[in-house]
Structure formats: C-alpha cells, structure tokens
VOBA-1610 file (N, C-alpha, C; in pm, whole numbers, padded with zeros to 5 digits, always signed):
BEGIN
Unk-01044+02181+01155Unk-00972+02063+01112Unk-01056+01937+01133Unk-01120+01984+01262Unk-01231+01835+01276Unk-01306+01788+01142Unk-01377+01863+01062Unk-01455+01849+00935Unk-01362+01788+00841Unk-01220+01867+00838Unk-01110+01786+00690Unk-01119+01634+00756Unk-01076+01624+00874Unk-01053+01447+00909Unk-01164+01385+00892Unk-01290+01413+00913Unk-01422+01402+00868Unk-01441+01352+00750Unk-01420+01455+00634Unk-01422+01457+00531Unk-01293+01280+00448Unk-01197+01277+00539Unk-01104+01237+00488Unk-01154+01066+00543Unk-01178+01055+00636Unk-01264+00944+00688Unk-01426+00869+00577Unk-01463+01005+00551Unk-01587+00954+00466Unk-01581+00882+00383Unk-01434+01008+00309Unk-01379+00909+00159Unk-01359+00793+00186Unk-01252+00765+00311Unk-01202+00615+00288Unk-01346+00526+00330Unk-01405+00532+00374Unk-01552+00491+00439Unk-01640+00392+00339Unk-01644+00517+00248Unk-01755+00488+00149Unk-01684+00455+00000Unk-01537+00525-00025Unk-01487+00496-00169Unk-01400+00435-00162Unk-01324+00399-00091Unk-01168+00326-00075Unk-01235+00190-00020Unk-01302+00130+00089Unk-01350+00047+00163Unk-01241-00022+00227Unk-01139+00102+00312Unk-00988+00011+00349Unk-01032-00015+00478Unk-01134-00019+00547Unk-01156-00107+00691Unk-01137+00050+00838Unk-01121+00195+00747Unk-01155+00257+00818Unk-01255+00313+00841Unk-01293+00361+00947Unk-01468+00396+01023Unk-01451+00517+01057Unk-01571+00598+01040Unk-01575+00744+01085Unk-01610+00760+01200Unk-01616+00646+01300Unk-01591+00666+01462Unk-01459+00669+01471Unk-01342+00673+01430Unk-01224+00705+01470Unk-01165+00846+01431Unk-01320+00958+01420Unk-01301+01088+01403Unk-01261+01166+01545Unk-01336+01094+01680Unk-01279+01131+01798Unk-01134+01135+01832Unk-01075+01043+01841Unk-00973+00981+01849Unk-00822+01037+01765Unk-00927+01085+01650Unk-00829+01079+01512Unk-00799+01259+01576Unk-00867+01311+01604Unk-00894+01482+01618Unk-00846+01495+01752Unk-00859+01430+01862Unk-00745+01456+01974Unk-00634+01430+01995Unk-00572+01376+01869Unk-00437+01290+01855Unk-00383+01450+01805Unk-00470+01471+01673Unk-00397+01617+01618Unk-00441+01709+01696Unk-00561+01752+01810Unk-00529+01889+01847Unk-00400+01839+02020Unk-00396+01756+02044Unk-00288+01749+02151Unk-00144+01726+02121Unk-00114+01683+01975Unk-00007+01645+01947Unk+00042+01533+02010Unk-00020+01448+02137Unk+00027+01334+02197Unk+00024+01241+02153Unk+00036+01108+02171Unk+00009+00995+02142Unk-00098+00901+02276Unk-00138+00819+02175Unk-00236+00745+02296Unk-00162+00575+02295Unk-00234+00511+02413Unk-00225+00364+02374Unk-00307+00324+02296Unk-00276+00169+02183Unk-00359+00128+02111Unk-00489+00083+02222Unk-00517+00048+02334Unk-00661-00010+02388Unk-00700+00148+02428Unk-00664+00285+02488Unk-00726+00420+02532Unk-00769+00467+02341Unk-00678+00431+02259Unk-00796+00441+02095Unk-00899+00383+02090Unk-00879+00238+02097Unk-01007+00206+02030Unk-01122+00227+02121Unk-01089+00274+02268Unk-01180+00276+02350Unk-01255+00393+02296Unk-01154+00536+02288Unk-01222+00637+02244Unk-01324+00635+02076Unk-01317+00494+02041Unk-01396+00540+01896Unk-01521+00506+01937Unk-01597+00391+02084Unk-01661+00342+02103Unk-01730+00243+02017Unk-01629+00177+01919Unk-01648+00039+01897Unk-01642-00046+01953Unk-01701-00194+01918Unk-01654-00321+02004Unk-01471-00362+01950Unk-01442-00465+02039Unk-01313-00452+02042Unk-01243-00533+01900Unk-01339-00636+01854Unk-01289-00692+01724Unk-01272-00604+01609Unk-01397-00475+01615Unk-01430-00370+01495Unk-01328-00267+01566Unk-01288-00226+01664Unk-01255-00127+01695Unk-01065-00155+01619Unk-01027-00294+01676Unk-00889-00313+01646Unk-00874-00335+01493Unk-00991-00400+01406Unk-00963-00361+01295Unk-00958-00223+01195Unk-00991-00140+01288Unk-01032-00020+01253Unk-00895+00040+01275Unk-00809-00017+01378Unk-00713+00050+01401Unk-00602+00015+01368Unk-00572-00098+01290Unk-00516-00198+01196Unk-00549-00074+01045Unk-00649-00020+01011Unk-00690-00018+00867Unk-00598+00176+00878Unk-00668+00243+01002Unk-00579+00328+01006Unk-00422+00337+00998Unk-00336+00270+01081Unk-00195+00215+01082Unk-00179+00215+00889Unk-00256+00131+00835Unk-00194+00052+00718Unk-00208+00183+00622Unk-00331+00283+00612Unk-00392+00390+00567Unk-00260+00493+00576Unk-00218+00483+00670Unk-00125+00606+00743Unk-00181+00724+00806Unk-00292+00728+00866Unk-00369+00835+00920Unk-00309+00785+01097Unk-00263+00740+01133Unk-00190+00653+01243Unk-00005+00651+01225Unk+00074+00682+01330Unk+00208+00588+01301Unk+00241+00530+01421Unk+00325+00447+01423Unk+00344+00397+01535Unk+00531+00380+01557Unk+00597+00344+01635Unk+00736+00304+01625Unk+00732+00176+01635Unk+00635+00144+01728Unk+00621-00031+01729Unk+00548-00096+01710Unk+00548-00216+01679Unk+00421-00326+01629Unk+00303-00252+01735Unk+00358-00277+01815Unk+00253-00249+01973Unk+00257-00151+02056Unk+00325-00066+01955Unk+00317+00080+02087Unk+00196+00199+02047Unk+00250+00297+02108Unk+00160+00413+02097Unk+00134+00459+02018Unk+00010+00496+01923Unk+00000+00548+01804Unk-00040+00704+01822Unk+00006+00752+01736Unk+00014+00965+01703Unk-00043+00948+01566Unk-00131+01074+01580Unk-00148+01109+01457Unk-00069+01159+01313Unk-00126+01089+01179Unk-00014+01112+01100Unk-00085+01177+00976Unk+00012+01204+00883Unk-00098+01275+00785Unk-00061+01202+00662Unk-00119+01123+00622Unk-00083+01069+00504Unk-00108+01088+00375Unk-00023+01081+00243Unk-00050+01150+00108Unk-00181+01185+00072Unk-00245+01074+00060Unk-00351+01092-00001Unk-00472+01131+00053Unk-00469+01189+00190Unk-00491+01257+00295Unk-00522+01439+00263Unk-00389+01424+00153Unk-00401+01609+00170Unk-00471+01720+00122Unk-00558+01656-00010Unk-00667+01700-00037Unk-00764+01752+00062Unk-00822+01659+00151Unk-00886+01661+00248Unk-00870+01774+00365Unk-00739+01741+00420Unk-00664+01867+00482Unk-00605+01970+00502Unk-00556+01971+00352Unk-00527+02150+00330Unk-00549+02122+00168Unk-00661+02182+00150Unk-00739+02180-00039Unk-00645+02269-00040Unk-00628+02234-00212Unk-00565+02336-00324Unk-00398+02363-00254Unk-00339+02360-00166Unk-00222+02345-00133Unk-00113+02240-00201Unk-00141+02119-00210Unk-00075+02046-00250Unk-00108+01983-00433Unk-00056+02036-00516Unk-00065+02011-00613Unk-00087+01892-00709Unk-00004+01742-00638Unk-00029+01635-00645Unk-00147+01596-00638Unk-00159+01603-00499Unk-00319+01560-00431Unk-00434+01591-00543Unk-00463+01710-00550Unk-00554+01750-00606Unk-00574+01666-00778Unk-00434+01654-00809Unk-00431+01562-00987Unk-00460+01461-00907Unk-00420+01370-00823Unk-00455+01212-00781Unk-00610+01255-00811Unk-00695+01320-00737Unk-00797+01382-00737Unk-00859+01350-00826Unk-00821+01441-00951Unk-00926+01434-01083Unk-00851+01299-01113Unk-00773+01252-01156Unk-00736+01094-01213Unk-00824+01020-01113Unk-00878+01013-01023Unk-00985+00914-00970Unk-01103+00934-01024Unk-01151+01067-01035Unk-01260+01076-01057Unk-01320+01034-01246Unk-01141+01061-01301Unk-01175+01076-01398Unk-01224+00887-01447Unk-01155+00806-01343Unk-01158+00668-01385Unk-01333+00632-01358Unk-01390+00667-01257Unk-01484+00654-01234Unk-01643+00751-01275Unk-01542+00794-01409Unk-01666+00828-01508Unk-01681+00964-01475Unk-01638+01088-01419Unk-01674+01226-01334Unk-01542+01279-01430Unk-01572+01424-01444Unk-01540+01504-01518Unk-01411+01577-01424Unk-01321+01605-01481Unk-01201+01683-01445Unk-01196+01811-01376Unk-01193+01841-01260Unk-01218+01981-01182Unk-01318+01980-01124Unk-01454+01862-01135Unk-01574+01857-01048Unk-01541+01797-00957Unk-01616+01886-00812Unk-01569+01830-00688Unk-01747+01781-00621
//
C-alpha cells in the first residue's frame, strides 16, 4: 500500500499542483497501517518539513481529502479520497479509472494508456 500512496502523492505532486508533497508519504502510511490518528504538529513533524511547508502541506492534504479531521484543529486520520482510488485499488472502482482516461484524454494521451 506504501507504493499506491506513493503513487497517489506523485500525481498530486507533479499533475494536480494542490500544495501536496511526497514527504507526507511517512505520515500518510502510518496513519493507514495503524488506523490511529495523530496530532496536526506529531504530522508535520513526521514529514520532516519546515513548519511553514510542512502546515501547508497539511492544509493541501485536509482540502485533497487524503486527511479528515472532526475539527478545525484536531487530530487528523487517514482518509481515502475519490480521486484517490485509482491509485489504491486499480481497476476496482469503475469511475476512477473513466475520471482516468477523461484526464488523460484532455491532455492530449490516448484512452486506456497508462
């Protein structure tokens, strides 16, 4: 699972540019193999960013939905969000995979090439 969040991090990284970082692959992967929740300052500590990049990072997750929280300021758990599921369980979710080719198809890439 470490590699799908990986994978799912890259995308937003390099093609989305929503303010998430693939140092919050630590963080992001002990949230899902413990099922716990952490505090927002024991996150950003674990991505080993500085604290301005680290909290926006953890701002971009929250907004992303790879994060949930109950409160403005409480503990964040890992979440799995839609457009997420490609990434995390391929070929399972049927949606995902059309969001999929309709991106690729906007950005000039052929239908079913991965």
């Amino acid at each position: 699972m470490r590699d799908r969040i990986a994978a799912a991090l890259a995308f937003e990284e390099s093609t989305v540019r929503s303010g998430v970082r693939k140092e919050s692959l630590a963080p992001l992967h002990y949230l899902f193999a413990t099922q716990a929740q952490l505090g927002r300052s024991e996150f950003k500590a674990m991505t080993g960013l500085g604290e301005r990049v680290a909290t926006g990072t953890l701002s971009a997750l929250l907004r992303r939905g790879f994060l949930a929280s109950d409160t403005p300021y409480g503990d964040v758990r890992f979440a799995v969000p839609r457009h997420a599921l490609r990434f995390y369980f391929p070929a399972l979710w049927p949606e995902a995979e059309q969001d999929q080719a309709l991106l690729q198809a906007e950005r000039g890439g052929t239908l079913g090439a991965d």
